[in-house]
N, CA, C and O atoms as a GROMACS GRO file, in nm:
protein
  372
    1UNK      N    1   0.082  -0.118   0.000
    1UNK     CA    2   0.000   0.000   0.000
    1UNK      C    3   0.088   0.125   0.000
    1UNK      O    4   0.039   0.227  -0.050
    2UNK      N    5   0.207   0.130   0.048
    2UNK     CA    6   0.278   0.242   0.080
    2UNK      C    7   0.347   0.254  -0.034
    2UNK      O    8   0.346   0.374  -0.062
    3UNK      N    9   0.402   0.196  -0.108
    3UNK     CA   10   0.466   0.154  -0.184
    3UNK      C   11   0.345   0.239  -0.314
    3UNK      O   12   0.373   0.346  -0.368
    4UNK      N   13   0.252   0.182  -0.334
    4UNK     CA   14   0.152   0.253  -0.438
    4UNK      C   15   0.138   0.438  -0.420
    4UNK      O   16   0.117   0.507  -0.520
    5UNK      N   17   0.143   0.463  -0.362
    5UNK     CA   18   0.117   0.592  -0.264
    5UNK      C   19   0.248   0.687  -0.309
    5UNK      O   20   0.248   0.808  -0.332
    6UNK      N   21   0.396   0.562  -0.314
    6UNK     CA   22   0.559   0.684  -0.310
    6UNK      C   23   0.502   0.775  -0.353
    6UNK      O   24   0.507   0.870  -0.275
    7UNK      N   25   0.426   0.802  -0.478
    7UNK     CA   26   0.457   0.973  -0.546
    7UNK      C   27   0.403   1.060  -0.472
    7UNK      O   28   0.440   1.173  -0.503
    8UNK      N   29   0.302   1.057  -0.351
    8UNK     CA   30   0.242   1.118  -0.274
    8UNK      C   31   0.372   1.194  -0.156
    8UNK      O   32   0.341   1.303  -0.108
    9UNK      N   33   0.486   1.145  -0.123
    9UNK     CA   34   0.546   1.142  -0.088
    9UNK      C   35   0.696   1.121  -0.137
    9UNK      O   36   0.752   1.035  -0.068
   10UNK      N   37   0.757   1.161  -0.211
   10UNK     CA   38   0.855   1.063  -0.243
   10UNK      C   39   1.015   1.139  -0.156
   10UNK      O   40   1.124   1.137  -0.213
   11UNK      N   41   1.004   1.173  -0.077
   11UNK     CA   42   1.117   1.168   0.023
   11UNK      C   43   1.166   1.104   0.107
   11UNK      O   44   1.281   1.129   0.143
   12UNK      N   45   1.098   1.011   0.158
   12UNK     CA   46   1.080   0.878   0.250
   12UNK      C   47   0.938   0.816   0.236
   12UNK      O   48   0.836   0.861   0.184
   13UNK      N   49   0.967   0.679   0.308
   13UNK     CA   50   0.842   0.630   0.307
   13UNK      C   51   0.878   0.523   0.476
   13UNK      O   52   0.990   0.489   0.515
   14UNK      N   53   0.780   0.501   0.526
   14UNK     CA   54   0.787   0.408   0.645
   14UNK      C   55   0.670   0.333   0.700
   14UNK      O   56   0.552   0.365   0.694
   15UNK      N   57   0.744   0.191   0.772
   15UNK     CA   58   0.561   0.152   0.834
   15UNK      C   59   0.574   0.143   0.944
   15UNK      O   60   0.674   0.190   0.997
   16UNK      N   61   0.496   0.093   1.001
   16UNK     CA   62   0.536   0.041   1.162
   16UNK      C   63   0.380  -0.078   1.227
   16UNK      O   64   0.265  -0.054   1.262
   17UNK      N   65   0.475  -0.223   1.212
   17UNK     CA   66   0.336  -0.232   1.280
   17UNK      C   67   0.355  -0.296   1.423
   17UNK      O   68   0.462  -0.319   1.480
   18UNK      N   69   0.248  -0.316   1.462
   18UNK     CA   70   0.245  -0.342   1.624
   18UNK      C   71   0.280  -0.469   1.664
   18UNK      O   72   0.249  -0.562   1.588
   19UNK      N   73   0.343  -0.495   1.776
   19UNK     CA   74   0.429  -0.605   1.833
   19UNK      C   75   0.313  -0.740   1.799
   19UNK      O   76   0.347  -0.848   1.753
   20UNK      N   77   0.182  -0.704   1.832
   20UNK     CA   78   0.052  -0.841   1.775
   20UNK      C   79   0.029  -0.852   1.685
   20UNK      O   80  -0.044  -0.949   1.661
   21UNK      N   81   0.075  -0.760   1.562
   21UNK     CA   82   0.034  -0.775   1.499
   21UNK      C   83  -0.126  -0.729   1.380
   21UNK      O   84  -0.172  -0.753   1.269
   22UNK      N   85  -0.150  -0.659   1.489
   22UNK     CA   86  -0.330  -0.682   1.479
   22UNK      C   87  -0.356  -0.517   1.370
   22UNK      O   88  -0.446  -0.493   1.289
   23UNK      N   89  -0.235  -0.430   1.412
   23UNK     CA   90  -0.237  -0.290   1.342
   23UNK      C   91  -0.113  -0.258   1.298
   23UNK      O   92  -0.009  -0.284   1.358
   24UNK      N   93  -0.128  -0.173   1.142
   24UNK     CA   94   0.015  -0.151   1.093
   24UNK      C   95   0.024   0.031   1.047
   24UNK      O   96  -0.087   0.084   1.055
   25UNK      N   97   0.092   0.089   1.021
   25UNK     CA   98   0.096   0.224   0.996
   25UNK      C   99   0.165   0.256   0.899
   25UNK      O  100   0.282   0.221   0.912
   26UNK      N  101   0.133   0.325   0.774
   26UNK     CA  102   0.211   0.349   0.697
   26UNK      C  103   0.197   0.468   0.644
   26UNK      O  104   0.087   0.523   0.634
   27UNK      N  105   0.347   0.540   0.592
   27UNK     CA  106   0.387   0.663   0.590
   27UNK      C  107   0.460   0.726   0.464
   27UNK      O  108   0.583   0.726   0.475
   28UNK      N  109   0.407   0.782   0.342
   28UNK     CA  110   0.511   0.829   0.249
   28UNK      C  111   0.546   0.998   0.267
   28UNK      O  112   0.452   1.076   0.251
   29UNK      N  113   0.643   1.038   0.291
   29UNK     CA  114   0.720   1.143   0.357
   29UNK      C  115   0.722   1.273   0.185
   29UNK      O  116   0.750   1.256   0.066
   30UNK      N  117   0.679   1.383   0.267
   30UNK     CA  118   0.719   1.493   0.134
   30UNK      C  119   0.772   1.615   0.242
   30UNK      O  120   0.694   1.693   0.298
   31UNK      N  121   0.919   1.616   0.260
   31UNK     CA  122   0.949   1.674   0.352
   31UNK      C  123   0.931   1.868   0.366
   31UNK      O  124   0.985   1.956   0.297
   32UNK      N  125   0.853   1.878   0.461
   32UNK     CA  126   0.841   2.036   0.441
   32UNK      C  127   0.936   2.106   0.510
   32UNK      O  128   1.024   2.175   0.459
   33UNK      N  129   0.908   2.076   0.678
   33UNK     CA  130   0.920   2.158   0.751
   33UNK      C  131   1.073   2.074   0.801
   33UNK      O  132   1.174   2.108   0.739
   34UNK      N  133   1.084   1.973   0.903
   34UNK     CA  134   1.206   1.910   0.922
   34UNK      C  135   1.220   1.819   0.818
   34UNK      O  136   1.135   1.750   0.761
   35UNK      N  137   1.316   1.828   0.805
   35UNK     CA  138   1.387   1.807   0.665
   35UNK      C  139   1.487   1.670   0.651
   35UNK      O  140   1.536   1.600   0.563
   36UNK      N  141   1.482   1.684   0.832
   36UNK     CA  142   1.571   1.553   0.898
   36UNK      C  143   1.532   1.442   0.879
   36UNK      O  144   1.413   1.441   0.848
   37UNK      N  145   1.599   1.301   0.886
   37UNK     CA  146   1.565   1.137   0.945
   37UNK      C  147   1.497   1.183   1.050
   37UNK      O  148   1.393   1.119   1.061
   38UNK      N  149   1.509   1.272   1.140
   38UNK     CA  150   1.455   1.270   1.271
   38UNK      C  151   1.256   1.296   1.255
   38UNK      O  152   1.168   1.250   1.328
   39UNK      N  153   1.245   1.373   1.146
   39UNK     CA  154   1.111   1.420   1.123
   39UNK      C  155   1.056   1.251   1.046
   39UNK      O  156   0.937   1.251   1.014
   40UNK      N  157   1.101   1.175   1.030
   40UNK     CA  158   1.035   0.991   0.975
   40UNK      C  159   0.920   0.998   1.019
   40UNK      O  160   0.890   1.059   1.121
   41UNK      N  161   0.826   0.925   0.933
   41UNK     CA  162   0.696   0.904   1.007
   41UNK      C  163   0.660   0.740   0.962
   41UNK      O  164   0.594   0.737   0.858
   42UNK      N  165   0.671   0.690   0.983
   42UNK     CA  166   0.547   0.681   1.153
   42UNK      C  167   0.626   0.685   1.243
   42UNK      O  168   0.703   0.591   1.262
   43UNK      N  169   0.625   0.789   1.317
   43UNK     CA  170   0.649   0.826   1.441
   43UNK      C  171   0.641   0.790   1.580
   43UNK      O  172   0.528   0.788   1.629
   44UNK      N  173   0.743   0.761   1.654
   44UNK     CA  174   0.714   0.726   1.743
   44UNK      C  175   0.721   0.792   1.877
   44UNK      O  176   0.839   0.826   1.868
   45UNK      N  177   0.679   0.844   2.016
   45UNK     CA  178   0.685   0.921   2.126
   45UNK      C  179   0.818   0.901   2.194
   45UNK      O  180   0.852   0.782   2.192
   46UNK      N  181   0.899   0.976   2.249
   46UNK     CA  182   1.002   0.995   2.304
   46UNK      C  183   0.997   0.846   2.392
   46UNK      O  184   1.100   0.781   2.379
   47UNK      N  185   0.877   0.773   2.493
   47UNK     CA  186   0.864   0.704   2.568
   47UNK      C  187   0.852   0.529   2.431
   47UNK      O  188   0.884   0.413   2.460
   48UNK      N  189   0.805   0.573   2.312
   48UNK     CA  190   0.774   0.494   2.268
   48UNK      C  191   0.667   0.415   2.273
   48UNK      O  192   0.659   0.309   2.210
   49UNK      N  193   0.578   0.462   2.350
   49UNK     CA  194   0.436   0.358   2.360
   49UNK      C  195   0.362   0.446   2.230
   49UNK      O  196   0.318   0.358   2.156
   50UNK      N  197   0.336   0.555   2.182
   50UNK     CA  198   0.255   0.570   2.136
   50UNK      C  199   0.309   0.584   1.944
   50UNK      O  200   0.429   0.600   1.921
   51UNK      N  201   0.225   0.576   1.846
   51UNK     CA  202   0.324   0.585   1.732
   51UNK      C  203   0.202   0.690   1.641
   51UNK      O  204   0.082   0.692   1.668
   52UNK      N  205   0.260   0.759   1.547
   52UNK     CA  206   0.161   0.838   1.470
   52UNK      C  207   0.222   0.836   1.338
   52UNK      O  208   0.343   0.818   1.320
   53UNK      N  209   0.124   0.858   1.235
   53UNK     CA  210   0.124   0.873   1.127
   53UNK      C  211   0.024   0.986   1.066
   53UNK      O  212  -0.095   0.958   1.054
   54UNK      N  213   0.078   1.123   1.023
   54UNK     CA  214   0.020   1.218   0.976
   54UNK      C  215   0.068   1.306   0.885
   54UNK      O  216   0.173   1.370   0.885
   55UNK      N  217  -0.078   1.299   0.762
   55UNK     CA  218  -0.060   1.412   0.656
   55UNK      C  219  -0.138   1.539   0.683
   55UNK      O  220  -0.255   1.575   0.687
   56UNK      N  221  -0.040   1.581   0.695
   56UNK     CA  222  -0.111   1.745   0.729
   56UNK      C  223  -0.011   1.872   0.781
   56UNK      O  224   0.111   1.884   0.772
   57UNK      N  225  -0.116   1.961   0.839
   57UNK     CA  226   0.006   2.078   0.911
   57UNK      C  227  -0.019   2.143   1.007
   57UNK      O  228  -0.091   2.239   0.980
   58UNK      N  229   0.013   2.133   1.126
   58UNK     CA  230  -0.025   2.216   1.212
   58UNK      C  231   0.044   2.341   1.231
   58UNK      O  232   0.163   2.346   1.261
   59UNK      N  233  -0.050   2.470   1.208
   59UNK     CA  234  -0.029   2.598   1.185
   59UNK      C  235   0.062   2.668   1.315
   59UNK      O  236   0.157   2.746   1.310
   60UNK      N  237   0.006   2.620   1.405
   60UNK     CA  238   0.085   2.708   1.565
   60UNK      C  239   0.182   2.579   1.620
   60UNK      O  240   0.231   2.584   1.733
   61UNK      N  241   0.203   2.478   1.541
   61UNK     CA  242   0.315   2.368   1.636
   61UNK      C  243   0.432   2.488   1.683
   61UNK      O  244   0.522   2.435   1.750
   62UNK      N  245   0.444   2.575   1.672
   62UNK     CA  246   0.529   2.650   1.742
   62UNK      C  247   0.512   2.694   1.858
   62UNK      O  248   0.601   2.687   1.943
   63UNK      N  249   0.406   2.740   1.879
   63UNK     CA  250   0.327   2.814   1.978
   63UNK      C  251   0.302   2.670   2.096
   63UNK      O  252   0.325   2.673   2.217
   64UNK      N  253   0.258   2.572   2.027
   64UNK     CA  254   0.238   2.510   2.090
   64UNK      C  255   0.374   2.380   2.124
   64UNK      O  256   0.349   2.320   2.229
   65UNK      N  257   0.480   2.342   2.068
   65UNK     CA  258   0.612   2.354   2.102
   65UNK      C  259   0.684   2.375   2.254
   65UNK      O  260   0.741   2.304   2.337
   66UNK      N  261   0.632   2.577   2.234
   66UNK     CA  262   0.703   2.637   2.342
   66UNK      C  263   0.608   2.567   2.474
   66UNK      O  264   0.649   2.472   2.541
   67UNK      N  265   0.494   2.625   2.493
   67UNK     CA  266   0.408   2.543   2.568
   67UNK      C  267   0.443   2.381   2.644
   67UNK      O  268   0.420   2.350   2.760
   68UNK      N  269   0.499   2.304   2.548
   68UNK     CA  270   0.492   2.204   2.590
   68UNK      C  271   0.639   2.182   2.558
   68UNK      O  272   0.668   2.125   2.453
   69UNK      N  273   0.708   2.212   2.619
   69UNK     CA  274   0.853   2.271   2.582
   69UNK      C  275   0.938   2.147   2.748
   69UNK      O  276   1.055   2.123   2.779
   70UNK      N  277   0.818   2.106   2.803
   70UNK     CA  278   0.944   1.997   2.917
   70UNK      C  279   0.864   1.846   2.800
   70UNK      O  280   0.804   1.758   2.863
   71UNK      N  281   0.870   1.835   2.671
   71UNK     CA  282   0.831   1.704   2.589
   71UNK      C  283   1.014   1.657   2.532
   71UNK      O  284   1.082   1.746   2.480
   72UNK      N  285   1.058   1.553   2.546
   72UNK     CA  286   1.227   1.582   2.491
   72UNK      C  287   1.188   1.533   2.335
   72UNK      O  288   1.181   1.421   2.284
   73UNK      N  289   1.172   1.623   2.298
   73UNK     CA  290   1.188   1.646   2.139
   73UNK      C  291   1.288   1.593   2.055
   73UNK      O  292   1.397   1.651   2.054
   74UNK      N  293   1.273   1.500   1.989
   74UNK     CA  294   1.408   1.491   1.920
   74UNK      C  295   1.414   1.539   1.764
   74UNK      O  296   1.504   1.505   1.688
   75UNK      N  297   1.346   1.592   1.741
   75UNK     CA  298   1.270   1.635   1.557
   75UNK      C  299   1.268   1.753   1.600
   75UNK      O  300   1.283   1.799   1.713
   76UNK      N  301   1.236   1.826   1.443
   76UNK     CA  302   1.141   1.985   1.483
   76UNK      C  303   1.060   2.014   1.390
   76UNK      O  304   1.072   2.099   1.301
   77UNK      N  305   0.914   1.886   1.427
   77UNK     CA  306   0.842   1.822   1.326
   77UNK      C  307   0.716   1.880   1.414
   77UNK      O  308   0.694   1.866   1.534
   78UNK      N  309   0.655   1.937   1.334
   78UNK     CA  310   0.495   1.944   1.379
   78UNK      C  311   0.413   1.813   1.427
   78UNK      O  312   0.337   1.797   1.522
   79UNK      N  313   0.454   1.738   1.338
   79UNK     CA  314   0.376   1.586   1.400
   79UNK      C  315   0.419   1.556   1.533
   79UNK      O  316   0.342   1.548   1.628
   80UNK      N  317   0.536   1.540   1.539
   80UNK     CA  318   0.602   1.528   1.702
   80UNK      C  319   0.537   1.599   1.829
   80UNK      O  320   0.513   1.551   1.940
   81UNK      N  321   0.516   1.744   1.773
   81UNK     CA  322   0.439   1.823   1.855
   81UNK      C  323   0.253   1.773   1.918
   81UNK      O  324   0.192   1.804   2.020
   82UNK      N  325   0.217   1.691   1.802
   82UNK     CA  326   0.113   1.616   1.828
   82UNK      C  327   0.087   1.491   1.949
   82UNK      O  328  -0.006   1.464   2.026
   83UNK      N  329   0.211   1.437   1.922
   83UNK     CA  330   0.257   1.295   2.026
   83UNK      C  331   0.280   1.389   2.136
   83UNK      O  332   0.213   1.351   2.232
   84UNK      N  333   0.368   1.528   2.172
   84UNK     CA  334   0.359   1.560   2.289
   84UNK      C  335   0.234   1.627   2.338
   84UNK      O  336   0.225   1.628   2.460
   85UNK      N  337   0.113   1.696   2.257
   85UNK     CA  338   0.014   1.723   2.344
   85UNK      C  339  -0.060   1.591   2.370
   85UNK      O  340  -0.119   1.560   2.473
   86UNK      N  341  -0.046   1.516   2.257
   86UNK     CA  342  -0.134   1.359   2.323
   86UNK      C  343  -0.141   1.353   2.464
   86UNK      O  344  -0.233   1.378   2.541
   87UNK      N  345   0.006   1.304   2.486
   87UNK     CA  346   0.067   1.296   2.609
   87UNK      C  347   0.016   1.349   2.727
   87UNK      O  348  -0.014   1.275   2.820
   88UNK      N  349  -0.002   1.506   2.735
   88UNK     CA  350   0.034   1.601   2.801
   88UNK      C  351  -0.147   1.606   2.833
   88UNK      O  352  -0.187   1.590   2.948
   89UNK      N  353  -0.230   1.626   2.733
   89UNK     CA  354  -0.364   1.672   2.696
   89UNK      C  355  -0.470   1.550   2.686
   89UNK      O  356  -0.587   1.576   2.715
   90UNK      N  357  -0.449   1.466   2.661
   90UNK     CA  358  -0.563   1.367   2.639
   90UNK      C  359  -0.501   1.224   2.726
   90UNK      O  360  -0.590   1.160   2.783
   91UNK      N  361  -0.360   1.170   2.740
   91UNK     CA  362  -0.355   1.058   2.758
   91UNK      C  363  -0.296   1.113   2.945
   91UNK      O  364  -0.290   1.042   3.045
   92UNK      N  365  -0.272   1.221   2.934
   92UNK     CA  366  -0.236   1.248   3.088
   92UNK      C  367  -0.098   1.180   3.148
   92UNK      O  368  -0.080   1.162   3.268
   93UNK      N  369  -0.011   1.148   3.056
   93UNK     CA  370   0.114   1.074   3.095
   93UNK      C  371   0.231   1.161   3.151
   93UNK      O  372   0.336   1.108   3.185
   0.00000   0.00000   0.00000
């Protein structure tokens, strides 16, 4: 499937699926903003329990960044910024 998709992406591509098996994630990369290996998606949380895969853009990941600025970041990927409000905002970790 990811593989059909490269031109959607063609800067990277990645999957990730889960230790059971039961769910897989897949990712073709068109690099905007981090430009790095570090910005890869499917993504995974600094802790590693949680993993994401997203096309899109979040407009204030800056704003919201600084905010959540004790997350140890290793990218300077808007998506990343997502896994840390998860965290922070909905999963309470």
């Amino acid at each position: 499937m990811v593989r059909s998709q490269h031109h959607r992406g063609p800067d990277a591509s990645g999957v990730y699926i889960d230790p059971a098996r039961t769910a897989g994630l897949g990712h073709n990369r068109l690099s905007i903003i981090d430009l790095s290996d570090a910005g890869a998606q499917p993504m995974k949380s600094a802790d590693g329990r949680y993993q994401i895969a997203f096309n899109g853009e979040i407009y204030n990941y800056l704003e919201l960044r600084a905010e959540l600025s004790d997350y140890p970041y290793r990218s300077h990927s808007d998506t990343e910024v997502i896994l840390a409000a998860y965290q922070r905002w909905v999963n309470h970790a």
